[in-house]
PDB file of the backbone (N, CA, C, O) and the ligand in Angstrom, with CONECT records:
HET     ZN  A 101       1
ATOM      1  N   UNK A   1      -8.549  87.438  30.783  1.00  0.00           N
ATOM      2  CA  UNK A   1      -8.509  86.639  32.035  1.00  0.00           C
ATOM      3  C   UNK A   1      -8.054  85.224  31.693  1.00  0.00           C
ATOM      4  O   UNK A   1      -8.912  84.341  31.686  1.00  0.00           O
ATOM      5  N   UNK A   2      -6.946  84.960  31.444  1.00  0.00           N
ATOM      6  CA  UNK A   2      -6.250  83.845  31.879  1.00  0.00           C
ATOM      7  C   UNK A   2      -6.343  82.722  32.490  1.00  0.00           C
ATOM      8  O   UNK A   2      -5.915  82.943  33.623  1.00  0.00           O
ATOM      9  N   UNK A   3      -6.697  81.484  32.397  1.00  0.00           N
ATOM     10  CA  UNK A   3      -6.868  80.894  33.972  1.00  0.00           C
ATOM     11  C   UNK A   3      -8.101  80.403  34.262  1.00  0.00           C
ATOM     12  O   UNK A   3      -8.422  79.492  35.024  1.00  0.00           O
ATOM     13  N   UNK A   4      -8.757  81.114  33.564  1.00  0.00           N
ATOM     14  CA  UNK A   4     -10.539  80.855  33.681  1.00  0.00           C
ATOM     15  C   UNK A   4     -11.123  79.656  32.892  1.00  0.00           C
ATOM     16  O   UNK A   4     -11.285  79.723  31.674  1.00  0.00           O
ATOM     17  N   UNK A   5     -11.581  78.039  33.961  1.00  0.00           N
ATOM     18  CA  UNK A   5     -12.095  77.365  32.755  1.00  0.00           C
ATOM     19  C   UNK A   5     -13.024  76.941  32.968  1.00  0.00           C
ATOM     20  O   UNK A   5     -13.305  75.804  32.590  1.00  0.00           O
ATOM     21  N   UNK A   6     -14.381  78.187  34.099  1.00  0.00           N
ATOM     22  CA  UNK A   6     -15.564  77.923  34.074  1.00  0.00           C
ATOM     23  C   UNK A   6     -16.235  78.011  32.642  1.00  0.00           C
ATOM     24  O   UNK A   6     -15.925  79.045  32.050  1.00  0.00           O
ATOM     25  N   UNK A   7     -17.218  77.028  31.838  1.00  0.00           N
ATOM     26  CA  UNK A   7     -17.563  77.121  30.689  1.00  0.00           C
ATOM     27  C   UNK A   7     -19.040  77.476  30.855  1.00  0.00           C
ATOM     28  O   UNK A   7     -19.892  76.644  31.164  1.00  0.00           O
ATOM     29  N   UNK A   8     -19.260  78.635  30.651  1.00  0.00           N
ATOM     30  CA  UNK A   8     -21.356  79.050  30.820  1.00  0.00           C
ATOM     31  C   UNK A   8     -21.733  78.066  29.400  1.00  0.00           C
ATOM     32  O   UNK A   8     -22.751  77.377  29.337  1.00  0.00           O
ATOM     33  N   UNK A   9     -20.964  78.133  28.582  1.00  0.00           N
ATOM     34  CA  UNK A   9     -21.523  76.955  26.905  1.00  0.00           C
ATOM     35  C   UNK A   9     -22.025  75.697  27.479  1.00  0.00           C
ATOM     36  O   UNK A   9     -23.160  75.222  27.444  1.00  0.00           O
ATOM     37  N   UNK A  10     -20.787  75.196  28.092  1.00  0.00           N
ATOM     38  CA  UNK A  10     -21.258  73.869  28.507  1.00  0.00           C
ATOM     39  C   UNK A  10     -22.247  73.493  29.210  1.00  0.00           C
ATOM     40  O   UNK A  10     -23.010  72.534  29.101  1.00  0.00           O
ATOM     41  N   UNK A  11     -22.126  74.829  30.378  1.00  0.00           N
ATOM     42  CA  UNK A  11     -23.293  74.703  31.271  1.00  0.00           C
ATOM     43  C   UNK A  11     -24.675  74.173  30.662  1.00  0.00           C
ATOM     44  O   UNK A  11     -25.445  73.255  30.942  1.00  0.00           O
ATOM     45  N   UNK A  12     -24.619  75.285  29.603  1.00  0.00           N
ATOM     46  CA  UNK A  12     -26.116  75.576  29.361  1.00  0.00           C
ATOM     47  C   UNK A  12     -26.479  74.271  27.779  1.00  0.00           C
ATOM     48  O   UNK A  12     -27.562  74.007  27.256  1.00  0.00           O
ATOM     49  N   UNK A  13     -25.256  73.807  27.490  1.00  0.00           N
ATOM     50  CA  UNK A  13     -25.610  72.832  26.769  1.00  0.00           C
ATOM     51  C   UNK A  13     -26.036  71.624  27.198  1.00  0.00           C
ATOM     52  O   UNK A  13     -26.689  70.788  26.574  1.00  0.00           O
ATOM     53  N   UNK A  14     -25.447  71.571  28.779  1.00  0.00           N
ATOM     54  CA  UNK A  14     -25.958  69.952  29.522  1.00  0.00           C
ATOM     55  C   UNK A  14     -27.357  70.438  29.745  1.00  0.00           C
ATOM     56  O   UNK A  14     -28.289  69.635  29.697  1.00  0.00           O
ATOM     57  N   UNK A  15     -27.541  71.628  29.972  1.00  0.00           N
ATOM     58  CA  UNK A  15     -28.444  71.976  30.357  1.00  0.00           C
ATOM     59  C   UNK A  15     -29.820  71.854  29.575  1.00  0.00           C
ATOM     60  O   UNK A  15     -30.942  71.876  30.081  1.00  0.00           O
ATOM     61  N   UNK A  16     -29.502  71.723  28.272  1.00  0.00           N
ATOM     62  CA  UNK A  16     -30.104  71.844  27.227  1.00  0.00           C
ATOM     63  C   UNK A  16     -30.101  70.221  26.598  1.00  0.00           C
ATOM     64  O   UNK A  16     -30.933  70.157  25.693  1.00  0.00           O
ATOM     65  N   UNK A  17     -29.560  69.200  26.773  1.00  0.00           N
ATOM     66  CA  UNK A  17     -29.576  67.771  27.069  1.00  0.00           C
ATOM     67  C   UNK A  17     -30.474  67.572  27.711  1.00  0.00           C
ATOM     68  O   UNK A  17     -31.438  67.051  27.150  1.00  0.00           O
ATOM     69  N   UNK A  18     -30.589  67.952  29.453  1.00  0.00           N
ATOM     70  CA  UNK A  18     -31.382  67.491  30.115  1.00  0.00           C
ATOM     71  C   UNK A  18     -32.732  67.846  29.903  1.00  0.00           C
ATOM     72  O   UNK A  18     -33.720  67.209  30.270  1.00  0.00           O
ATOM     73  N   UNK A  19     -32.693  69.060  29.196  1.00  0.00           N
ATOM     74  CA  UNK A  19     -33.955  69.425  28.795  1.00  0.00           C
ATOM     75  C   UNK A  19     -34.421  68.422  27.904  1.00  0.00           C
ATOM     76  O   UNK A  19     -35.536  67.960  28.145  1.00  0.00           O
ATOM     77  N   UNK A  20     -33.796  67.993  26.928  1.00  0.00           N
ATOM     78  CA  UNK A  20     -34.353  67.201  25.601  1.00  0.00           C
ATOM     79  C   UNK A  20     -34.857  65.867  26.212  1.00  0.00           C
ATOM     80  O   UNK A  20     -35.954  65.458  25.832  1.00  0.00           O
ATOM     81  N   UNK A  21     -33.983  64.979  27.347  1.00  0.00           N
ATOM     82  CA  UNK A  21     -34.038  64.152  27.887  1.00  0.00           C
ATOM     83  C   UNK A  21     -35.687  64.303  28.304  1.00  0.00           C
ATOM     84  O   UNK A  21     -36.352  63.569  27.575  1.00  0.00           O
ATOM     85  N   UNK A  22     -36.265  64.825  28.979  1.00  0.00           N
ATOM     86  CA  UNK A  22     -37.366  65.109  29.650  1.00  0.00           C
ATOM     87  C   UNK A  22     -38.059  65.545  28.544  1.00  0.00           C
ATOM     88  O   UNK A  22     -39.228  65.616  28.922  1.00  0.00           O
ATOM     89  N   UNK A  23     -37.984  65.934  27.186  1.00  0.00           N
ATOM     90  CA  UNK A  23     -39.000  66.046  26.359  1.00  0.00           C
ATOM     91  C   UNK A  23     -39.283  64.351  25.474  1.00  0.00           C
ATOM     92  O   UNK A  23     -40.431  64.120  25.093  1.00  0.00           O
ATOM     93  N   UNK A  24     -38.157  63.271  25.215  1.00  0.00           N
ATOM     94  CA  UNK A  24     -38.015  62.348  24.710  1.00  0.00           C
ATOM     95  C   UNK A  24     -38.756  61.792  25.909  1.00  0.00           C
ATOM     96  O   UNK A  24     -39.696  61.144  25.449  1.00  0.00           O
ATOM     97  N   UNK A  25     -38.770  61.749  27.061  1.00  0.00           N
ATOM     98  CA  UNK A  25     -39.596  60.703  27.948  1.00  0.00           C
ATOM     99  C   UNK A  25     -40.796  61.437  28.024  1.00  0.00           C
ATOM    100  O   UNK A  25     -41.645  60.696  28.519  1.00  0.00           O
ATOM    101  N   UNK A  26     -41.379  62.810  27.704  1.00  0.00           N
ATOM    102  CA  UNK A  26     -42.783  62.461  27.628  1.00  0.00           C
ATOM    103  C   UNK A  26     -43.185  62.194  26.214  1.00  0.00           C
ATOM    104  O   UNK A  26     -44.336  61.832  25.974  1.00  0.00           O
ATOM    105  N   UNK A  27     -42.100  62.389  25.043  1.00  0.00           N
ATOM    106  CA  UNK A  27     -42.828  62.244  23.892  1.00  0.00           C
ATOM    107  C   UNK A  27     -43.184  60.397  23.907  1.00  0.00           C
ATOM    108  O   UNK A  27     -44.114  59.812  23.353  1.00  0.00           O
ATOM    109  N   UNK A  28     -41.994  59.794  24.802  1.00  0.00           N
ATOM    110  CA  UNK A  28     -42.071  57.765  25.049  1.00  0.00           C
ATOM    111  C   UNK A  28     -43.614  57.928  25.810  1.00  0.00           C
ATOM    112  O   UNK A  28     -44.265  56.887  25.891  1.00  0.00           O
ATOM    113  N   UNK A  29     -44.019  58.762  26.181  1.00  0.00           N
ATOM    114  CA  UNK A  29     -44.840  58.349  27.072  1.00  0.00           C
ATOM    115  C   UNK A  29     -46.347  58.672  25.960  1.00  0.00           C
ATOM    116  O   UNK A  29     -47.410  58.216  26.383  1.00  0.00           O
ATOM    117  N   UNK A  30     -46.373  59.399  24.666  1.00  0.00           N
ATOM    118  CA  UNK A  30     -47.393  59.302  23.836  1.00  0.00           C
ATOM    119  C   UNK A  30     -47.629  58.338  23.551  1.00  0.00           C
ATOM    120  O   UNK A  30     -46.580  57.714  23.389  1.00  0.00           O
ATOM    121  N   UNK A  31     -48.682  57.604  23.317  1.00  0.00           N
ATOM    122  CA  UNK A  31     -49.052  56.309  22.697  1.00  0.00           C
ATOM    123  C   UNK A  31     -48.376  56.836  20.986  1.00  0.00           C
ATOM    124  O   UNK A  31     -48.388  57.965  20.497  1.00  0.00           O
ATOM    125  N   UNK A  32     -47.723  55.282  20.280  1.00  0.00           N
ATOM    126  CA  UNK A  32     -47.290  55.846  19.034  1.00  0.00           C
ATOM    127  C   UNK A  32     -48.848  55.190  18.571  1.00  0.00           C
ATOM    128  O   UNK A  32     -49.675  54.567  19.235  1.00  0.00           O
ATOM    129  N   UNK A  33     -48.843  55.554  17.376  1.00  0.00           N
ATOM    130  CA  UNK A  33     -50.229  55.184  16.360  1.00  0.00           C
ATOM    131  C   UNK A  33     -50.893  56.448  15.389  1.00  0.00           C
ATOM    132  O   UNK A  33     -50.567  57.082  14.385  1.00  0.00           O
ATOM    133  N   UNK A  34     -51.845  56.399  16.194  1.00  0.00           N
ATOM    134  CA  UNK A  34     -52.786  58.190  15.384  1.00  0.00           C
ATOM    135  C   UNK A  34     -52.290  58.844  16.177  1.00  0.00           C
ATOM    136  O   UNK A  34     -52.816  59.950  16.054  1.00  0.00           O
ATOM    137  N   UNK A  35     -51.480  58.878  17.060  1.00  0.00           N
ATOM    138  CA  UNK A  35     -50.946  60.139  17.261  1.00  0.00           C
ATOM    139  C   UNK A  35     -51.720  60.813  18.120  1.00  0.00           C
ATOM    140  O   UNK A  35     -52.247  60.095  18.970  1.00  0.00           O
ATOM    141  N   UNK A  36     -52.000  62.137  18.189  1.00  0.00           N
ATOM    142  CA  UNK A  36     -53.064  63.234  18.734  1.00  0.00           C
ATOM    143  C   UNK A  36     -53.669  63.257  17.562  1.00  0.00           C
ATOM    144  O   UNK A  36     -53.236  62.994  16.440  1.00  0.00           O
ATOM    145  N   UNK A  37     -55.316  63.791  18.134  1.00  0.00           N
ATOM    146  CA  UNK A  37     -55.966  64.166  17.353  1.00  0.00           C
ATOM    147  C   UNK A  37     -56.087  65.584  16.894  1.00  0.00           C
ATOM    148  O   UNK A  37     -56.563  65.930  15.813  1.00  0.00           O
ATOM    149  N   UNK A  38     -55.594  66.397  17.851  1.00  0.00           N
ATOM    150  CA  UNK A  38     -55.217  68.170  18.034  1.00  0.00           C
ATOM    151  C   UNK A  38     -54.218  67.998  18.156  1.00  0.00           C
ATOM    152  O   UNK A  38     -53.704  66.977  18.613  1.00  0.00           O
ATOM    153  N   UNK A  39     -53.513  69.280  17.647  1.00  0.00           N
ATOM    154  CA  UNK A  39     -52.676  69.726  17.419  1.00  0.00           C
ATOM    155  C   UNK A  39     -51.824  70.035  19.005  1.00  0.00           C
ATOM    156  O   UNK A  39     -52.167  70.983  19.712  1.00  0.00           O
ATOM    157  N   UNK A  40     -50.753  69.137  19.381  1.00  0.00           N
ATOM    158  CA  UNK A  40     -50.247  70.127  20.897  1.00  0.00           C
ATOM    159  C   UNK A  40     -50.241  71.383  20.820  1.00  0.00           C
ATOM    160  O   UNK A  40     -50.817  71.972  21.734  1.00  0.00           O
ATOM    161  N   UNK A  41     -49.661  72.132  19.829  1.00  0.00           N
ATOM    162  CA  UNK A  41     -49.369  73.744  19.470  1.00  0.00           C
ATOM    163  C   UNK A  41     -50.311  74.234  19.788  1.00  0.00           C
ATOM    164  O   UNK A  41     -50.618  74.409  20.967  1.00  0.00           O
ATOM    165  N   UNK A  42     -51.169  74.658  18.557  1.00  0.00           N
ATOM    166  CA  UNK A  42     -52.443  75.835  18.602  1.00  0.00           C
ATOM    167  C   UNK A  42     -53.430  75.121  18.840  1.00  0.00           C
ATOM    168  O   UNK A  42     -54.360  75.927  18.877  1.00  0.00           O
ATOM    169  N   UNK A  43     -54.165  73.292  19.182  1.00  0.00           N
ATOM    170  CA  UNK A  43     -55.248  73.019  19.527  1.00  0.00           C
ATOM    171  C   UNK A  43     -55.873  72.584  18.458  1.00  0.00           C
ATOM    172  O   UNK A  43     -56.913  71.944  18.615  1.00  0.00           O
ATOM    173  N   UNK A  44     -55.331  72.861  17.054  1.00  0.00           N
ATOM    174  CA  UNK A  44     -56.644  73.298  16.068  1.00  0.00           C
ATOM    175  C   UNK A  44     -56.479  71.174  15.803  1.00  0.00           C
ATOM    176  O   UNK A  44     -55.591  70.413  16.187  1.00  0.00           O
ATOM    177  N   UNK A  45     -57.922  70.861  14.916  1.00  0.00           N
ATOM    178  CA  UNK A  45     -57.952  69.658  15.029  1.00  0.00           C
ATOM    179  C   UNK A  45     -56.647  69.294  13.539  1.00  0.00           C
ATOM    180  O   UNK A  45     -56.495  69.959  12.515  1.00  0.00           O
ATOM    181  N   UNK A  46     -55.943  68.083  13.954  1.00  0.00           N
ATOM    182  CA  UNK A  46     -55.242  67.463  12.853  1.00  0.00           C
ATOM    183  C   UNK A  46     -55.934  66.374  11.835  1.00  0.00           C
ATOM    184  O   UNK A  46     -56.218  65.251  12.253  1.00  0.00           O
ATOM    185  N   UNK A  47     -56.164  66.724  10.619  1.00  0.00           N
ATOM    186  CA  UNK A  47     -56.976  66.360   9.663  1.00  0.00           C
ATOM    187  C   UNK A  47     -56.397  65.051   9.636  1.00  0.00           C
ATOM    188  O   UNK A  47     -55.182  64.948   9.468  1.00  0.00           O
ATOM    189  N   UNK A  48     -57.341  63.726   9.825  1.00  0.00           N
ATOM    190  CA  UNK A  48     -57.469  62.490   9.851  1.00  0.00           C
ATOM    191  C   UNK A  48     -56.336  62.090   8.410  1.00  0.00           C
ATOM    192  O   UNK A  48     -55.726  61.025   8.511  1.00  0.00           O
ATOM    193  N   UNK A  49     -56.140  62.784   7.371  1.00  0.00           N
ATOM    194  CA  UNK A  49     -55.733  62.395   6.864  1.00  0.00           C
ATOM    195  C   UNK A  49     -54.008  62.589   6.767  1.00  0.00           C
ATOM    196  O   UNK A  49     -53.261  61.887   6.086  1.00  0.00           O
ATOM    197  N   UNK A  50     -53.643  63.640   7.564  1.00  0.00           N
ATOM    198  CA  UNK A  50     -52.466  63.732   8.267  1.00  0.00           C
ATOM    199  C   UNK A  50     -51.840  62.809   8.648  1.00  0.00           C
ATOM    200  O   UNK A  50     -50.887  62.149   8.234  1.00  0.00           O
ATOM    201  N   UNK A  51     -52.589  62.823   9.646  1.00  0.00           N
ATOM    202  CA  UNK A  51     -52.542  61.275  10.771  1.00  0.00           C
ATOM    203  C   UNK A  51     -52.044  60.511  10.473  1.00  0.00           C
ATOM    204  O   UNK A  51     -50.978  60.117  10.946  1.00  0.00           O
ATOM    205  N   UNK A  52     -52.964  59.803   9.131  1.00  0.00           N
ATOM    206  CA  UNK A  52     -52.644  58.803   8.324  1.00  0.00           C
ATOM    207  C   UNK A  52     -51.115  58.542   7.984  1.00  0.00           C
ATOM    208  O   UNK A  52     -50.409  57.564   8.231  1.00  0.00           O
ATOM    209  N   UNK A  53     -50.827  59.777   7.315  1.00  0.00           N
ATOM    210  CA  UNK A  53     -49.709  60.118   6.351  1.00  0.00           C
ATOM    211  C   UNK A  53     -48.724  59.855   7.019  1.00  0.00           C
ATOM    212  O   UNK A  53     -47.734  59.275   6.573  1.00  0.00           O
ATOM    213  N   UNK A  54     -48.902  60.355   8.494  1.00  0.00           N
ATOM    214  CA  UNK A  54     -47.798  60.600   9.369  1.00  0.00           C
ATOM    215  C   UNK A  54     -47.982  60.388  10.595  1.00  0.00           C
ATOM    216  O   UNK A  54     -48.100  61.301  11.411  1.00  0.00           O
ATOM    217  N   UNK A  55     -48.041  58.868  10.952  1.00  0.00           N
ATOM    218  CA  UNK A  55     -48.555  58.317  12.023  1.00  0.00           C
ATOM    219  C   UNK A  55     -47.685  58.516  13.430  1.00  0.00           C
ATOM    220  O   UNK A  55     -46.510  58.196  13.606  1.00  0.00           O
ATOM    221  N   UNK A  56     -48.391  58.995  14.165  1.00  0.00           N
ATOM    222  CA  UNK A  56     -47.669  59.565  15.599  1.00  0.00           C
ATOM    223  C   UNK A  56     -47.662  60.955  15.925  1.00  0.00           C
ATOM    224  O   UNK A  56     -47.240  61.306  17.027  1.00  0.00           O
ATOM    225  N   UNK A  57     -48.267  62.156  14.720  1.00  0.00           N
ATOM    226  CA  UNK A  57     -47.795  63.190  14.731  1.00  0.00           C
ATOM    227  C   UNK A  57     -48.822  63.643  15.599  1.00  0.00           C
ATOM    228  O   UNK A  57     -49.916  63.131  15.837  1.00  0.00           O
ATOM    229  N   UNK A  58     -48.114  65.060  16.192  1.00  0.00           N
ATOM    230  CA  UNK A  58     -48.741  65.530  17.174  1.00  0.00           C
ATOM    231  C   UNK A  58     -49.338  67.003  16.902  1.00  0.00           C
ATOM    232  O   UNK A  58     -50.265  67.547  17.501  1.00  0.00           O
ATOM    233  N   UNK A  59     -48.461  67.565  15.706  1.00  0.00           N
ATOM    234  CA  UNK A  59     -48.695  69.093  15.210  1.00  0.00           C
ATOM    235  C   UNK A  59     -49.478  68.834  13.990  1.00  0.00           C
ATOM    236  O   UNK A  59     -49.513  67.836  13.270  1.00  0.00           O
ATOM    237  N   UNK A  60     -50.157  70.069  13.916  1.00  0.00           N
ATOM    238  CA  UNK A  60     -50.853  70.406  12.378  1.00  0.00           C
ATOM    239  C   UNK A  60     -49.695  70.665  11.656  1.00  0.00           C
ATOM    240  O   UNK A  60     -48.547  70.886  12.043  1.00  0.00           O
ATOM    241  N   UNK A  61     -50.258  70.592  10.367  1.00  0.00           N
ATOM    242  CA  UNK A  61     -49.302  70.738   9.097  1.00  0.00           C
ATOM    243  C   UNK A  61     -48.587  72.513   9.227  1.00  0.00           C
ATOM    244  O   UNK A  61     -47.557  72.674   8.573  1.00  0.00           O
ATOM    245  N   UNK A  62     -49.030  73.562   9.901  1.00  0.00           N
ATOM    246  CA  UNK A  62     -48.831  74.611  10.291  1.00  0.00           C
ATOM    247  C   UNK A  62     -47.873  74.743  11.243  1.00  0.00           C
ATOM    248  O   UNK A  62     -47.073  75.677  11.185  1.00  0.00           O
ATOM    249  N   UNK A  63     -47.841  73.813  12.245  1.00  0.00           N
ATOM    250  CA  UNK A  63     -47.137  74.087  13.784  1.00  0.00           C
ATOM    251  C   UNK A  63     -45.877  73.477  13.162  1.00  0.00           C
ATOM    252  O   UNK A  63     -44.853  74.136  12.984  1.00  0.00           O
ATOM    253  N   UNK A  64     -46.005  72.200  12.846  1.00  0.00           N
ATOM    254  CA  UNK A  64     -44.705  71.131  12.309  1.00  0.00           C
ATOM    255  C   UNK A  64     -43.976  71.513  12.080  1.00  0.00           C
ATOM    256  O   UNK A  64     -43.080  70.986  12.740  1.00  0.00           O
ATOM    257  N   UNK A  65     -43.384  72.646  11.118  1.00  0.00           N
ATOM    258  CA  UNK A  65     -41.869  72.858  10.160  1.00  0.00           C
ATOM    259  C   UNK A  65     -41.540  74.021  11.834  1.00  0.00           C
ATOM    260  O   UNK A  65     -40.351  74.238  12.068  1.00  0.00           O
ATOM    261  N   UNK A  66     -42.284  74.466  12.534  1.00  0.00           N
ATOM    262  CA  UNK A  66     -41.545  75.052  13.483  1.00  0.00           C
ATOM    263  C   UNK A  66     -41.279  74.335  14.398  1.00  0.00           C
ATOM    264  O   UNK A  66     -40.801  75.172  15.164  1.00  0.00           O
ATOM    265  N   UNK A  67     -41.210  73.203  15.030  1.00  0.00           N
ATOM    266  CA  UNK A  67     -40.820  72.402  15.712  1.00  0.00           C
ATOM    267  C   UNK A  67     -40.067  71.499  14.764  1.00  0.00           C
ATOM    268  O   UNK A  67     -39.206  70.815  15.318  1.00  0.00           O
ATOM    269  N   UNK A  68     -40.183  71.356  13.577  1.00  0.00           N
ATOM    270  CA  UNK A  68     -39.352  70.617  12.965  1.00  0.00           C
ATOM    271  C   UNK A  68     -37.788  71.767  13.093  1.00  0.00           C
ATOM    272  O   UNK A  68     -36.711  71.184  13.214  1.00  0.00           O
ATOM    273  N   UNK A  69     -37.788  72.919  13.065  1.00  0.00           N
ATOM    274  CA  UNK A  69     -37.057  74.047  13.013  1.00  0.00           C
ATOM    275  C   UNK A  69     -36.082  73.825  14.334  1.00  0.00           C
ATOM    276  O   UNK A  69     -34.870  73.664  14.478  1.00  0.00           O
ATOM    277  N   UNK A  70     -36.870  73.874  14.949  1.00  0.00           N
ATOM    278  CA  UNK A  70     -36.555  74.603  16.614  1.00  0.00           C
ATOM    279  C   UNK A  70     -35.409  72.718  16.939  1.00  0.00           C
ATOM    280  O   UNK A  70     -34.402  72.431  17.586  1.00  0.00           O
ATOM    281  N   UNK A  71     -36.159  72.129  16.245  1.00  0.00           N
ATOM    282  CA  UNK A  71     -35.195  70.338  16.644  1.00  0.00           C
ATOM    283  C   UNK A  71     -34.289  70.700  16.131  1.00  0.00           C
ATOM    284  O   UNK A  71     -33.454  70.656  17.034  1.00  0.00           O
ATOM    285  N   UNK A  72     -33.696  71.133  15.082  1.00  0.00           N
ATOM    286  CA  UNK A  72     -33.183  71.246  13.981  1.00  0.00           C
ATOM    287  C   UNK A  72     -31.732  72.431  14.825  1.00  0.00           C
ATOM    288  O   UNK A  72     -30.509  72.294  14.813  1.00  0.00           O
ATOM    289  N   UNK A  73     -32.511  73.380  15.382  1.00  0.00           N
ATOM    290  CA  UNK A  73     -30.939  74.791  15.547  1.00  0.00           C
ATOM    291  C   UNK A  73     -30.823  73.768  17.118  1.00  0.00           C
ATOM    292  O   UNK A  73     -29.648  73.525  17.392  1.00  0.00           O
ATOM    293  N   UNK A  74     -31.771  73.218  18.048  1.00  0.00           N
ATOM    294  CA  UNK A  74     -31.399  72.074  19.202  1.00  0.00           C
ATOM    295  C   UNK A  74     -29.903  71.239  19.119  1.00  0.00           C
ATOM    296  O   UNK A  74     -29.037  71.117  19.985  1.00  0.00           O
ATOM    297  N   UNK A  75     -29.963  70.688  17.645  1.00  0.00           N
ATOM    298  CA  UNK A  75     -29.568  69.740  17.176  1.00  0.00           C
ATOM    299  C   UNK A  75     -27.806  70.353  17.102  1.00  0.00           C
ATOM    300  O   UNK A  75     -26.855  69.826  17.680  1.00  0.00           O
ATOM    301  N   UNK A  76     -27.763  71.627  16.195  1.00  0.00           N
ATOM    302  CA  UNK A  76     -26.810  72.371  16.218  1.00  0.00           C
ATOM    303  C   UNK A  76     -25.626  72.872  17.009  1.00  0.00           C
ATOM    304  O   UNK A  76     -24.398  72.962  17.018  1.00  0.00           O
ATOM    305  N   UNK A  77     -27.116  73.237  17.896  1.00  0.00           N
ATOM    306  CA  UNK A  77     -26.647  73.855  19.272  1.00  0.00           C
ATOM    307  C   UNK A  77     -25.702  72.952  19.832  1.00  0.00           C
ATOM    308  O   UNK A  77     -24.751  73.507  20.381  1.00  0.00           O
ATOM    309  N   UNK A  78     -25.710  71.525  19.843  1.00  0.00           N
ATOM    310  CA  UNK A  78     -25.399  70.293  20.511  1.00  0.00           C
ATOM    311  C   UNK A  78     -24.286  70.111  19.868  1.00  0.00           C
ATOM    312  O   UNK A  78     -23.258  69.810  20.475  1.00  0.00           O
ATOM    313  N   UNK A  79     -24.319  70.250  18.688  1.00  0.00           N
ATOM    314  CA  UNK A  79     -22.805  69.902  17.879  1.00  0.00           C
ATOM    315  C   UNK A  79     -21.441  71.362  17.639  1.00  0.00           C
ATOM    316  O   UNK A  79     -20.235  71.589  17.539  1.00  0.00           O
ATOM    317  N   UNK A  80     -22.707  71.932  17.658  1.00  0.00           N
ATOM    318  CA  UNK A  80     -21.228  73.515  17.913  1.00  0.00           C
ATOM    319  C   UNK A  80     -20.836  73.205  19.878  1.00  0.00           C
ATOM    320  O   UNK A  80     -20.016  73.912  20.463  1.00  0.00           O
TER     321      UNK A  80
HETATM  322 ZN    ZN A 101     -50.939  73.631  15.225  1.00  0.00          ZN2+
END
């Protein structure tokens, strides 16, 4: 089909912008500092000394590398 220059990629990549957009304004809207004290993910508590290490964080040392992940193919997604 010839002719055709509806793009579903693009669609779903603005689409996928606006999504991030709306995750960056509630992450602006965390107080930065200690962060959470639980984990957003699974709840479980984030060991004070985390915290410390890594001031602002919101995941346990468990949840993190998958949201560090999931930013990561986001990130991709955006540049392919
Ligand atoms: Zn967790």
């Amino acid at each position: 089909m010839s002719g055709y220059t509806g793009d579903p990629d693009a669609e779903a990549t603005h689409a996928l912008i606006l999504n991030e957009n709306a995750i960056e304004a509630a992450r602006a809207a965390i107080p930065k500092g200690p962060g959470s004290p639980i984990c957003l993910d699974c709840g479980d508590p984030i060991p004070e000394a985390r915290r410390q290490a890594q001031p602002g964080c919101t995941f346990c040392i468990e949840c993190q590398p998958r949201h560090d992940k999931r930013q990561h193919i986001k990130m991709l997604d955006r540049i392919l």
